[in-house]
KETORKOL-685232 format. One line per 2 residues: number of its first residue (from 1); their letters; for each residue x, y, z of C-alpha. Coordinates in steps of 0.001 Angstrom, whole numbers, padded with zeros to 6 digits. Layout:
NUM> a> X Y Z | ...
***
This chain:
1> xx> -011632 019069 -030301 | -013518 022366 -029534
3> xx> -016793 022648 -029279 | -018731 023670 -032051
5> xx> -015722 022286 -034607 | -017409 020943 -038041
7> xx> -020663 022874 -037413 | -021943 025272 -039816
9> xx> -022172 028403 -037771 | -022363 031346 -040511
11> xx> -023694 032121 -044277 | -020011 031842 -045433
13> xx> -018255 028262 -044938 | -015946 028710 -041080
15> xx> -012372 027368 -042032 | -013225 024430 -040028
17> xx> -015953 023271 -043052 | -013508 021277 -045792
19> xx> -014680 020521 -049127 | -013341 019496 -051915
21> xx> -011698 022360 -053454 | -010290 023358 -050233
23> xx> -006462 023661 -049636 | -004931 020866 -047698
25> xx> -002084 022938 -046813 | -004419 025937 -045714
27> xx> -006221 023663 -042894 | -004609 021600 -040251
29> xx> -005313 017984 -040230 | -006897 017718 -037261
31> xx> -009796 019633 -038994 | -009733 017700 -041546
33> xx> -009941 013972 -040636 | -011623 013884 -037692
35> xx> -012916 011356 -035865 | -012525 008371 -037764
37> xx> -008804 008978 -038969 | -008665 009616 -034877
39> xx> -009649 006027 -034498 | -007563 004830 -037204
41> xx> -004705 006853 -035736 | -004804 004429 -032168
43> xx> -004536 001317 -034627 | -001222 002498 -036261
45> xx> 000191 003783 -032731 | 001824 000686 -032111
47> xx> 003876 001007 -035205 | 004818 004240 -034616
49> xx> 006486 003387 -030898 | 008442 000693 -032463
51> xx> 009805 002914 -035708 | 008258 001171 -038228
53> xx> 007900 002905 -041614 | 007536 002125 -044887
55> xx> 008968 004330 -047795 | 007451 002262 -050224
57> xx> 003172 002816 -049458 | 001198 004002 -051964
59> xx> -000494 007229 -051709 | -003595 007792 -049730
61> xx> -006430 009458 -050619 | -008475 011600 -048339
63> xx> -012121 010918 -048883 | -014092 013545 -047484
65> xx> -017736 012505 -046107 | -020089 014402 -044151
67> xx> -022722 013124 -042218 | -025515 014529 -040085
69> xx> -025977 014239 -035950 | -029459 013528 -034835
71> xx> -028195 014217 -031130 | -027871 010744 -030515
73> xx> -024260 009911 -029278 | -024145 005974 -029652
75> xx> -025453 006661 -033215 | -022843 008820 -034391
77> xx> -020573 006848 -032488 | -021704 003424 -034604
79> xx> -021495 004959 -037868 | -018210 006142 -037240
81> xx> -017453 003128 -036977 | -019137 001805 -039923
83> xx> -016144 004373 -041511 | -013618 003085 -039989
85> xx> -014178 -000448 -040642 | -014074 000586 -044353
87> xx> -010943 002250 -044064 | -009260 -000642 -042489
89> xx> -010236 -002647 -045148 | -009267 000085 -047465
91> xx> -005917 001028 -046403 | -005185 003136 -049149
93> xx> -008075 006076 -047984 | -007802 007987 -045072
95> xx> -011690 008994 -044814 | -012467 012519 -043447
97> xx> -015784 012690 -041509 | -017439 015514 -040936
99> xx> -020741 016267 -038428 | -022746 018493 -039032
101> xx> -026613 019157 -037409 | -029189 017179 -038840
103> xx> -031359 020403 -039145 | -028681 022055 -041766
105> xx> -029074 019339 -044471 | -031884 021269 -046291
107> xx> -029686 024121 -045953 | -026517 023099 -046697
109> xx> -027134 020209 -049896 | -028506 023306 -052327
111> xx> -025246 024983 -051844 | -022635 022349 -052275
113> xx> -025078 021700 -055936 | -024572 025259 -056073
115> xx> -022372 028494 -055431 | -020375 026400 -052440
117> xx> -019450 023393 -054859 | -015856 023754 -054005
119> xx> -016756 023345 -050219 | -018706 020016 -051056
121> xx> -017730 016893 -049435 | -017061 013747 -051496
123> xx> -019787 011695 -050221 | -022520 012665 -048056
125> xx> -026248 011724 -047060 | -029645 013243 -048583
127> xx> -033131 012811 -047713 | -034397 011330 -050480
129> xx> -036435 014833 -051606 | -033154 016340 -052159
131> xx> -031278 013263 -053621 | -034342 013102 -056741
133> xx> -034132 017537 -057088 | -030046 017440 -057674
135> xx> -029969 014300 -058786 | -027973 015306 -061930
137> xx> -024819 016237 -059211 | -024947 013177 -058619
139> xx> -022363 010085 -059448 | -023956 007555 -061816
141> xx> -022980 003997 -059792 | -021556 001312 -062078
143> xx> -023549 -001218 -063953 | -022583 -003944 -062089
145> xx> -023094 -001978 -058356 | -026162 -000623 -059995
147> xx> -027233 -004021 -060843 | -026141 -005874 -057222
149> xx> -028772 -003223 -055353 | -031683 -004248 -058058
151> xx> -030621 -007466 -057199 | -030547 -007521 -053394
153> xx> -033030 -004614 -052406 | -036374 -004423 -051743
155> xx> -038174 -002919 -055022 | -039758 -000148 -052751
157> xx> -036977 000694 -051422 | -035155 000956 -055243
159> xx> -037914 002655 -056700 | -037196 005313 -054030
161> xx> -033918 006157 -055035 | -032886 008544 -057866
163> xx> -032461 007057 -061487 | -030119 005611 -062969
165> xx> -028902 004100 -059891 | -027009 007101 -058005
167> xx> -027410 006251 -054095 | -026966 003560 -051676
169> xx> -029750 002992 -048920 | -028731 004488 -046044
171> xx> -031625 004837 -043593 | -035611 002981 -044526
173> xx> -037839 004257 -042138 | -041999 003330 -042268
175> xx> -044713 004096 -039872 | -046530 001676 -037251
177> xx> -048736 001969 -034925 | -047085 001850 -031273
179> xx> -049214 001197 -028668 | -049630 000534 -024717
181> xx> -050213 -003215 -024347 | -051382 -003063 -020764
183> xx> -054113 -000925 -021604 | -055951 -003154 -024116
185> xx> -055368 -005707 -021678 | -056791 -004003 -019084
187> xx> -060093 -003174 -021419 | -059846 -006790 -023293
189> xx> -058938 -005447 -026648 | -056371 -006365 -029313
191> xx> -054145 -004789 -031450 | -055952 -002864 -034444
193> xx> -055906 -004333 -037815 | -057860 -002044 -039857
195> xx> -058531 001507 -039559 | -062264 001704 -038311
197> xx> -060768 -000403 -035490 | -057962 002151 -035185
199> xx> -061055 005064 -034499 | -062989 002519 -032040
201> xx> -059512 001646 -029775 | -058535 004735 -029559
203> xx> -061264 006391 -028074 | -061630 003067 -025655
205> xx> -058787 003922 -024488 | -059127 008013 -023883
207> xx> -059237 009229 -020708 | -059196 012436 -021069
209> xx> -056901 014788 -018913 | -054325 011663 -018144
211> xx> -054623 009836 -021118 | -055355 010407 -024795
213> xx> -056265 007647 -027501 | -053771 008439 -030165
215> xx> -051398 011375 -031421 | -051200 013453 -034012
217> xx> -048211 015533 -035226 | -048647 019113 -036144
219> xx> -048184 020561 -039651 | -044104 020976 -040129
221> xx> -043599 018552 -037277 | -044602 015168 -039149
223> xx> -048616 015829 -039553 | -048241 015968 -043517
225> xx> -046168 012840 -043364 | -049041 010948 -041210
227> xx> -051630 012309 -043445 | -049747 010872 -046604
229> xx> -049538 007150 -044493 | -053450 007219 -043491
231> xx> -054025 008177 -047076 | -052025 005399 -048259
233> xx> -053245 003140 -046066 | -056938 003878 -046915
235> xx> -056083 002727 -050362 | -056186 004934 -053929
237> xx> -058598 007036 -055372 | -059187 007909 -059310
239> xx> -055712 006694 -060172 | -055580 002631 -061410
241> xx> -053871 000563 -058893 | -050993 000145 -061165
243> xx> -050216 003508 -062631 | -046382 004659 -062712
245> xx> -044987 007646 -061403 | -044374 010844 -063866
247> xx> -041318 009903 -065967 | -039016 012696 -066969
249> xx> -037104 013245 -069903 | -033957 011826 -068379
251> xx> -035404 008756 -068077 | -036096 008383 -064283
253> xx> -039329 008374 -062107 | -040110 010235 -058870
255> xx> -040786 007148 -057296 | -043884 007236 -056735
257> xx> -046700 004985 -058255 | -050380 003337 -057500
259> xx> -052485 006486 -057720 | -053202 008941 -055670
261> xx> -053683 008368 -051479 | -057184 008651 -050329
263> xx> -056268 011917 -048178 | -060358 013243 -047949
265> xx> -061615 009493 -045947 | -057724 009680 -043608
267> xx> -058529 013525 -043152 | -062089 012579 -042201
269> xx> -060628 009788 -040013 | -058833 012028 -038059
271> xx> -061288 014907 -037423 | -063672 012162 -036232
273> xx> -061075 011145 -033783 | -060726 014739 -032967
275> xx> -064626 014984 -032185 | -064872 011635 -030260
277> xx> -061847 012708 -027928 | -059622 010494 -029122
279> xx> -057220 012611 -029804 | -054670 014665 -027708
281> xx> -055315 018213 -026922 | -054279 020908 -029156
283> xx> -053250 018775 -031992 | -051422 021327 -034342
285> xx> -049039 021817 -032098 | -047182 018706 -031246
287> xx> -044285 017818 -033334 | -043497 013690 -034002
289> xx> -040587 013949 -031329 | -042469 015395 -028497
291> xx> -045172 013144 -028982 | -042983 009786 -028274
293> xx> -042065 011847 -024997 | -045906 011747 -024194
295> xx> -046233 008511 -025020 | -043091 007530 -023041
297> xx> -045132 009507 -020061 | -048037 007161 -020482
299> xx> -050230 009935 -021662 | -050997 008540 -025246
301> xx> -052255 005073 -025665 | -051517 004899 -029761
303> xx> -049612 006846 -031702 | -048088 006147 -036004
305> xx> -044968 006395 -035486 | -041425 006203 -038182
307> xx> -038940 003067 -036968 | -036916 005878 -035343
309> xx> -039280 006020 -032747 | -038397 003126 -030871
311> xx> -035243 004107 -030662 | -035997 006988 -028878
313> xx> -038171 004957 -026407 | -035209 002316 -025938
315> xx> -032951 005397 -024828 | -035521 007074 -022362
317> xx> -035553 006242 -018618 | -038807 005066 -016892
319> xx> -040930 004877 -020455 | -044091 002949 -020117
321> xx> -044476 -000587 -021189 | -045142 -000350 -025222
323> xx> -045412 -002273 -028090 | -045677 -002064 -032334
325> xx> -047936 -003430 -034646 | -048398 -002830 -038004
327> xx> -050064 000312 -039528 | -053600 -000478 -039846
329> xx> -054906 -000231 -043567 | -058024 -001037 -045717
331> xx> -057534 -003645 -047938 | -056591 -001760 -050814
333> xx> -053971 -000052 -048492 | -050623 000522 -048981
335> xx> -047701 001294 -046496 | -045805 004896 -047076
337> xx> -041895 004423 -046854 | -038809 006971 -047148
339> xx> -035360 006187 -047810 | -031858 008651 -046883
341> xx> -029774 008132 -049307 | -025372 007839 -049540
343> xx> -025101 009697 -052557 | -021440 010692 -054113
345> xx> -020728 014217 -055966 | -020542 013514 -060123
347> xx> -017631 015871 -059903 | -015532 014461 -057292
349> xx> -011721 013671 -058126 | -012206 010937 -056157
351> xx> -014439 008542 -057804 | -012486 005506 -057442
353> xx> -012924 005610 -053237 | -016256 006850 -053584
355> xx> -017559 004127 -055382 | -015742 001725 -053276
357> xx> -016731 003106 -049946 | -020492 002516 -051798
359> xx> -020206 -000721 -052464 | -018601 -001178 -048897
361> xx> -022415 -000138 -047382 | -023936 -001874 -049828
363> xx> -022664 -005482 -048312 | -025212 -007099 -045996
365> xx> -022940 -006990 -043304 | -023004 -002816 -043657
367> xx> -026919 -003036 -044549 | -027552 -005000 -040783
369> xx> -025528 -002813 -039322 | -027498 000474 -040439
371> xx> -030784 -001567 -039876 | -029673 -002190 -035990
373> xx> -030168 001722 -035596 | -032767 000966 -036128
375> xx> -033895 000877 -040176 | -036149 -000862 -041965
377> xx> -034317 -003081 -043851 | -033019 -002595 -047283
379> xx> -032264 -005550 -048656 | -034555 -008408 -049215
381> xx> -032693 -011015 -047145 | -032293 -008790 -043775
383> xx> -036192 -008226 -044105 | -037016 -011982 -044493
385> xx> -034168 -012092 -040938 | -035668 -009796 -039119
387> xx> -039397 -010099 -040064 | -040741 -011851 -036593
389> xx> -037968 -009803 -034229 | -039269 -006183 -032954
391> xx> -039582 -003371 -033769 | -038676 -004157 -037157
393> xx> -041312 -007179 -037811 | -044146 -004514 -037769
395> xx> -042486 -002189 -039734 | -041360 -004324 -042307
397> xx> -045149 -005539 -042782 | -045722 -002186 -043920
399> xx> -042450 -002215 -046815 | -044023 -005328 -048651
401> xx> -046616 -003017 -050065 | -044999 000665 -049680
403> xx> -044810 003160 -051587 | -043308 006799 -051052
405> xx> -044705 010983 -051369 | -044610 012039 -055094
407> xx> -041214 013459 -054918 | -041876 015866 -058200
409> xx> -045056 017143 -056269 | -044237 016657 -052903
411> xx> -042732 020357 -052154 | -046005 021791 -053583
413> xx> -048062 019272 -051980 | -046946 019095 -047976
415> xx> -047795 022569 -047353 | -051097 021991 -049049
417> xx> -051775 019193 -047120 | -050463 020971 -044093
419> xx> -053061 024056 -044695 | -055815 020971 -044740
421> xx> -054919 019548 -041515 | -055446 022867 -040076
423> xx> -058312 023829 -041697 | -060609 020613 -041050
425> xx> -059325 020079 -037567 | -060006 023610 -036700
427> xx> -063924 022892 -038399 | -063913 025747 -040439
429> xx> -064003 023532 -043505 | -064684 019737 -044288
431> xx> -062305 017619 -045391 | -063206 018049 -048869
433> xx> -062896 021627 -049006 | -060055 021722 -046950
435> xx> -058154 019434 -049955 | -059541 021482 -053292
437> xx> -056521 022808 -053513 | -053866 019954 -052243
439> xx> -056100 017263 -054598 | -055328 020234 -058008
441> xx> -051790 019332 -057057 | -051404 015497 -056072
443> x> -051591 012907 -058684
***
């Protein structure tokens, strides 16, 4: 396979992109199935040598899915399998997988809702932003499905996902606080439970040039996303405890619920870290990625991190010692989770598959395989499995009481929250005025 084949690399869809409306006969095969059916294709090989054929098979259907590469090759590689271990127990589809770059799915989602419906796959994942905005493209899951997830799934995880039931957890990520064990036992200090402990630890542990206390992400780079957790985890203001989410007129919620984060005290939290030298130097400028490098380096001591981080510090060579505890949080805190979603098109011709290959990563057995990624989780029985095994015991601590970003706000709200951060840390306002305008738009 060429390089380059299945990427978006134009405006226009390449004649390598196959959706749904696309001509079979127009396209080669090889474009078209990919590397699963290139899997399935060394199981049937056998048969093939020794002239076996059968006139009599049913029909296959080609389900087309399209999933997106984070760059990380025994990833892709797993979840390919994931496919194929549905289509052997499916013998009747032939699924079609398609990779495209994780950094086109904001791109690419809009237009297969839109002008480029004909070029949509069948099945594909969304963040779960874009799975609430078009969630009326969406395939409506059966009662019974609908009712199995309710059933089995965490309820912040369900109340995450776009209603009536029209998505199967696919990725549950939540933050933690990762952290250099040698160094607070070298300086006789624990883990952090709450947040003023947080502050005090991580300027112990400065030492400025080599080492910094904790990171912070930049605006656009995970800061918002942070800000939203701290906020969280310093508990609710104005809002009762309790209060739902906004519904809408169809019926469904944005998934969010329990007031509104406390974003002026976690704002104020980290602009006194800023001024005590706890945190690293030039601090709007470091995206979530390239702070796990530093703290591979052993140049951060802390840092709040998604699951996916320790991932990345399983694959890097030579990373310092490290650790995960739960995200500290007052106690009226709350953890902050996000779900990625499998989500089928409402107007595929294919419903039949689609729903099946649904319910096929619904089963626990497909769950714990996503969740060895690693993911937080999904369903109530892998969390109770996995709750004392790392990195997912700390993470999962944060699930029991999580809750997600307003999703009907949220577009409004990051940049917002992202003009804060750089107002307050830059001290040309406080963290009050620096939110005026974010706080006229969050609940």
């Amino acid at each position: 396979m060429a390089k380059g084949q299945g990427e978006i690399m134009s405006v226009s869809p390449p004649q390598s992109s196959i959706g749904r409306g696309a001509s079979a006969a127009a396209v080669p095969v090889y474009y078209r199935c990919m590397a699963v059916v290139a899997i399935a294709l060394l199981a049937v090989l056998p048969q093939a040598r020794a002239g076996a054929r059968d006139d009599t098979a049913a029909p296959r259907t080609n389900l087309q899915v399209t999933l997106w590469d984070s760059g990380v090759a025994t990833e892709r590689e797993a979840l390919s399998q994931l496919l194929f271990s549905f289509q052997r127990a499916n013998p009747d589809v032939i699924v079609c997988l398609e990779w495209k770059d994780q950094a086109l799915q904001a791109e690419w989602v809009p237009r297969w809702c839109g002008d480029y419906r004909s070029y949509a796959p069948d099945l594909t994942v969304m963040s779960e932003q874009l799975a609430w905005e078009h969630r009326h493209e969406l395939l409506a899951l059966p009662e019974a499905l609908a009712r199995e997830l309710r059933q089995a799934c965490d309820p912040a995880v369900m109340r995450r996902l776009p209603g009536p039931a029209r998505a199967i957890p696919w990725r549950v990520s939540t933050r933690a606080l990762y952290y250099r064990p040698d160094l607070l036992s070298a300086s006789e200090l624990t883990a952090p439970v709450t947040l003023e402990e947080l502050a005090d630890r991580a300027e112990a542990l400065a030492d400025p040039p080599a080492r910094y206390g904790l990171g912070l992400p930049r605006p656009l780079g995970g800061g918002e996303e942070l800000l939203h957790a701290l906020g969280r985890a310093q508990g609710s203001a104005q809002l009762e405890v309790d209060e739902p989410g906004p519904t809408l007129s169809d019926g469904s919620s944005d998934g969010s619920r329990g007031g509104r984060p406390d974003y002026e005290t976690a704002l104020e939290l980290l602009v006194g870290l800023q001024s005590r030298g706890a945190l690293q130097p030039e601090t709007l400028t470091w995206s979530e990625r390239e702070l796990v490098e530093l703290f591979a380096q052993g140049r951060l001591a802390m840092m709040i991190a998604p699951i996916e981080a320790a991932r990345m510090l399983k694959d890097m060579e030579d990373a310092a010692a490290w650790a995960v505890a739960p995200l500290p949080m007052a106690p009226a805190g709350s953890g902050a989770v996000e779900v990625q979603q499998l989500v089928a098109f409402g107007d595929t011709d294919r419903q039949d598959a689609a729903v099946r290959l649904m319910r096929y990563i619904a089963e626990k057995e497909s769950q714990r395989m996503l969740a060895m990624m690693p993911s937080v989780p999904a369903m109530r029985e892998l969390t109770e499995e996995l709750s004392a095994v790392s990195p997912w015991s700390a993470h999962v601590a944060s699930l029991r009481a999580a809750e997600g970003v307003p999703l009907a706000s949220w577009k409004r709200l990051r940049p917002l929250l992202g003009d804060a951060l750089v107002y307050a840390l830059s001290g040309r306002k406080t963290a009050r005025e620096a939110l005026s305008e974010a706080m006229a738009v969050a609940r």
